[in-house]
C-alpha positions in Angstrom: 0.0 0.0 0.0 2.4 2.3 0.7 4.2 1.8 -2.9 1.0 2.4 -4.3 0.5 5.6 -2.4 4.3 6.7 -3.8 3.2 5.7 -7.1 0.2 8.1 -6.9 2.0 11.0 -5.7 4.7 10.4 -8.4 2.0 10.2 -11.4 0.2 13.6 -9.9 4.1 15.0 -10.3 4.5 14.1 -13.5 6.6 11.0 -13.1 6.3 7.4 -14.1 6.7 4.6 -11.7 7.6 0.8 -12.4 7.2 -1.6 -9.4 9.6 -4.3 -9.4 9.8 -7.6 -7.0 13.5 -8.2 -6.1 13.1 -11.8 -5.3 16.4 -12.9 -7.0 20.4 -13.8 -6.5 21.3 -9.8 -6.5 19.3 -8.8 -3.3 22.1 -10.1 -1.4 24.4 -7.1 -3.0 22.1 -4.5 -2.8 21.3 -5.0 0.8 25.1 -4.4 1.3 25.0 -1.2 -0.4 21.9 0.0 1.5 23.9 -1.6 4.9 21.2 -2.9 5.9 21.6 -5.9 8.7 22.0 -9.5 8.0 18.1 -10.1 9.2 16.6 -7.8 6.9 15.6 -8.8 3.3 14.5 -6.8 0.2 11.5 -7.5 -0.5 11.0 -4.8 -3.5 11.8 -1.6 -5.7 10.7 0.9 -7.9 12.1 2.5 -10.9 10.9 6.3 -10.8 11.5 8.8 -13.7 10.1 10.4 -17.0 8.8 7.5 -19.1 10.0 7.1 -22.8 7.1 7.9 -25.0 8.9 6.3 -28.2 
């Protein structure tokens, strides 16, 4: 819910959102580039910008 409310707020901005689940072999990498701790797992992302219209 609360990715949905960021989503909304972007779009009302002007900005294009893309929700992405980050259940794969690379969560363990960007965890330690957050430093986040060893009991925490990423559970998602989102890609925010200006979308391509081409």
């Amino acid at each position: 819910m609360m990715m949905k409310n960021v989503m909304i707020a972007a779009k009302v901005r002007g900005l294009d959102t893309c929700p992405q689940v980050a259940w794969n072999h690379l969560h363990a990498l960007v965890l330690n580039i957050l430093g986040a701790a060893q009991f925490e797992e990423l559970v998602c992302g989102m890609a925010l910008g200006y979308a391509d219209s081409e």
